[in-house]
C-alpha positions, 0 to 999 in steps of 0.5 A: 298689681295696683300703683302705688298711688292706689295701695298709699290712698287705700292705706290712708283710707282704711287707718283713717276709718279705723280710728272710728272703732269704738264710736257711735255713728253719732259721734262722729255726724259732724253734719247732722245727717243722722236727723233726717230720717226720711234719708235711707243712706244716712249712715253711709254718708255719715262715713263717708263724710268722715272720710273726707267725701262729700255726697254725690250722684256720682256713679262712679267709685265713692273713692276714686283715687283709691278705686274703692267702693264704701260699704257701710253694713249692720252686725246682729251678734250671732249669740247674745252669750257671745258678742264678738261673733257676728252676722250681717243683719241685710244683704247688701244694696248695689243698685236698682234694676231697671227691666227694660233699660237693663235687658240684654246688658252683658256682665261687663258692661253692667257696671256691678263688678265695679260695684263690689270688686274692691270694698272698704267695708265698714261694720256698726252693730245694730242695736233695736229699740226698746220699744216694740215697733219704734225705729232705732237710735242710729246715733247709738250704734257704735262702730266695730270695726273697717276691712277692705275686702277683694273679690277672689277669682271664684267670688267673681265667676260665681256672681257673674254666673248668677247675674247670667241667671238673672238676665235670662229671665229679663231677656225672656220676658220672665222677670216675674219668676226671679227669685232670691233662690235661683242664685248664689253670692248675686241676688235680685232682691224684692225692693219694695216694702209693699208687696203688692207694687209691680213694674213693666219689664221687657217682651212682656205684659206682664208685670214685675216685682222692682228688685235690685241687684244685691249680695246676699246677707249670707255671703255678706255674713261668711266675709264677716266672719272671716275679717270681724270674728276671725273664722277659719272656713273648710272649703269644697273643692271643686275640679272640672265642673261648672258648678258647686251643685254638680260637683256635690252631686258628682261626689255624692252619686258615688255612694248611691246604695251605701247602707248604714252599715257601710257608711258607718265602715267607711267613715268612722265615728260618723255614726257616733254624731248628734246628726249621723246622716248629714255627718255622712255627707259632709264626710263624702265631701271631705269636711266634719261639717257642710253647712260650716263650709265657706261655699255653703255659708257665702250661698245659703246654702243648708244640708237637711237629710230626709228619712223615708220609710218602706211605704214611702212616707216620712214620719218627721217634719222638718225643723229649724232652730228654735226661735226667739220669742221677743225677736219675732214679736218685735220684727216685720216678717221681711225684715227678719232673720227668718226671711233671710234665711228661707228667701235665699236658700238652697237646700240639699236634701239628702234622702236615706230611704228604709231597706231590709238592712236599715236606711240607705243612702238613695239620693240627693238633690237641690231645691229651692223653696218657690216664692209662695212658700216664703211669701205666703205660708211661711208669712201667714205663720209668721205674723200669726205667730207674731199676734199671738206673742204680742197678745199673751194669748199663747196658752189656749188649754190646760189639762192633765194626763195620767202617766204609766207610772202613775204620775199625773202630767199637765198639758199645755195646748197653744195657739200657735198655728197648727198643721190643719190651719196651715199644711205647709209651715207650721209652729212646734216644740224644739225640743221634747220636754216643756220645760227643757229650754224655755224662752222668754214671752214678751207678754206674760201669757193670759191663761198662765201668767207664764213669763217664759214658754218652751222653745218653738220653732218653724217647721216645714210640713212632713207632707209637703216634704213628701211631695218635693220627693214625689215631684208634685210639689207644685199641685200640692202648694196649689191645693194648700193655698185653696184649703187656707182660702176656703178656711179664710187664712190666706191673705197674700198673692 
């Protein structure tokens, strides 16, 4: 139990910042920190001042008397029908990692659990500017509202888990492998806005990405949800193992050689779903929804189930939500809710593979999209996608098609990138009828004059999807990437 000096001071604190709900940052500058723009932490500072607490390089707690770390963090609404439920617009920033000095430093000795153990978190919601390309008003942003947040027992083990992780490729001399994916709740984030910047690390030549040590948007986003938006979480339980992934692959191995027939016995209603075959999984686990769970929401963490036919192949891409045409134009690739959700993710494929009796459930394993998916093809489709907004230039033909029933049908061919310009991630309907769902374009179309475009979406290609279950991704992603170089469309390395 903390004193009570402790509980009183965190009381005042959290009343104290609470009474800001409803008011924009710029309300309450008193100092006019807002007007510096080339100051990053502003806004902190601005609450921080608020709360009676000057600014300093002290590296110890923002509020000692409280022992209280402030964090101050943007909202996105998750639904522009719907803005009281929200999610966190970036992950958050604990500190910068030093390879070198850092190497070796245990997690007690890190100094990050003194970082996040207690957070009196503050939310604004993060309003973009009108003009495409021009920063924002942060004195508009209005204040939603103040938490204090404690880490539980198993937030803690699972951030000490991934700092582990971490170090194991500092300690070695592999820093230049770190990836966002390779954890859960910690993550080694990219702190650079030019990628091509490098760093020495230790025990090796080689140099390294400058990454800091942050919580991931997603988990960021689950504590969000249960304080802002009042959401109540499933859990996966978890006995006897030492993490999440061998106790969902424990759980799973069981149903093995499970038809649809069997399945459908075992839990009914399940076939009746939007998605029968992830709704297989998460009913194994003991939950309606996996993806909704609060281990899966805090860790990124996404079910995708794959089908295979008899000859081993896979007739389907895979897909991702549709997107919001005026959001991909407006926002830099790294910024986006795009490479939040694909740098950090963890999939679980579910494979069910085509028998004589229907699909069976064959097996299931994590993987983690490597860094030259994300940075490279998923980057060249983005900001490709992102020039063809920008420009109008979306339709590239128009033609007409004659239908069995005599109907003429007009189709519209795009410009968007393709399977043969990119054969790892590309641009495709979300949904099967032109007109079903359109979204609006941020510039009027060229050819058309089309103000609005059937909804589109990322998709991973079904051949690549071949090769992760073949165990030959690696060689794959090397023959895509020379394929795009000798066709002149790859930029990044």
């Amino acid at each position: 139990m903390k004193n009570n000096r402790i509980v009183s001071a965190r009381a005042a604190l959290l009343k104290k910042v609470k009474e800001a709900n409803g008011k924009t940052i710029g309300e309450i500058d008193f100092t006019h920190y807002l007007e510096d723009p080339k100051n990053k932490g502003r806004i902190g500072q601005v609450i921080q001042i608020y709360l009676g607490k000057n600014p300093d390089n002290d590296p110890g707690a923002d509020f000692p008397e409280a022992d209280l770390e402030l964090k101050v963090t943007g909202l996105i609404g998750n639904s522009k029908k719907d803005e009281s439920s929200y999610r966190a617009k970036e992950r958050l920033v604990l500190h910068q990692i030093n390879y070198v000095k850092d190497a070796g430093i245990s997690f007690e000795d890190s100094g990050l659990l003194k970082k996040c153990d207690t957070m009196l978190i503050t939310c604004y919601r993060y309003i973009p500017s009108e003009t495409p390309g021009a920063s924002p008003d942060y004195s508009k942003f209005p204040i939603v509202d103040s938490f204090i947040y404690h880490l539980s027992e198993k937030d803690v083990q699972i951030i000490e888990d991934d700092y582990n992780t971490i170090l194991a490729k500092i300690n070695s001399g592999r820093a230049e492998t770190i990836s966002e994916s390779d954890t859960h709740y910690l993550a080694a984030c990219t702190k650079s806005s030019d990628s091509s910047v490098r760093v020495n690390q230790f025990g090796s030549e080689t140099k390294a990405k400058p990454r800091a040590f942050s919580l991931k948007s997603s988990f960021l986003t689950a504590i969000i949800r249960q304080y802002i938006s009042n959401t109540e979480f499933d859990s996966v339980e978890e006995e006897g193992t030492s993490s999440i992934e061998q106790y969902i692959l424990g759980k799973l191995s069981s149903w093995y050689g499970k038809t649809e027939l069997e399945l459908n016995q075992a839990f009914p209603g399940a076939e009746g779903s939007k998605n029968k075959f992830a709704s297989y999984v998460s009913r194994i686990l003991g939950t309606k929804d996996l993806n909704a769970t609060e281990e899966f929401q805090k860790a990124n963490i996404h079910v995708k189930t794959i089908r295979v036919e008899e000859n081993g192949t896979i007739k389907e891409n895979m897909s991702f939500s549709a997107m919001d045409f005026n959001e991909v134009a407006d926002t830099d690739f790294q910024a986006s809710d795009w490479f939040s959700y694909f740098e950090g993710s963890n999939f679980l494929f579910a494979v069910f593979a085509k028998g004589k009796d229907g699909y069976y459930f064959q097996r299931a394993f994590f993987y983690k999209l490597p860094d030259i998916v994300v940075d490279g093809f998923m980057r060249y489709t983005y900001q490709r996608t992102q020039e063809v907004l920008r420009q109008g230039d979306i339709v590239s033909s128009v033609s007409t098609m004659n239908m069995a029933d005599g109907t003429l049908k007009t189709i519209y061919r795009n410009n968007f990138v393709g399977m043969k310009e990119n054969p790892v991630c590309h641009v495709r309907p979300h949904a099967a009828n032109f007109y079903t769902g359109q979204k609006t374009l941020p510039v009027a179309d060229k050819k058309t004059g089309f103000t609005s475009y059937e909804a589109m979406c990322f998709w991973l290609d079904h051949r690549y999807i071949v090769s992760i279950l073949n165990g030959d991704d690696s060689q794959y992603l090397k023959n895509a990437r020379a394929m795009m170089i000798a066709q002149g469309n790859w930029i990044f390395d």
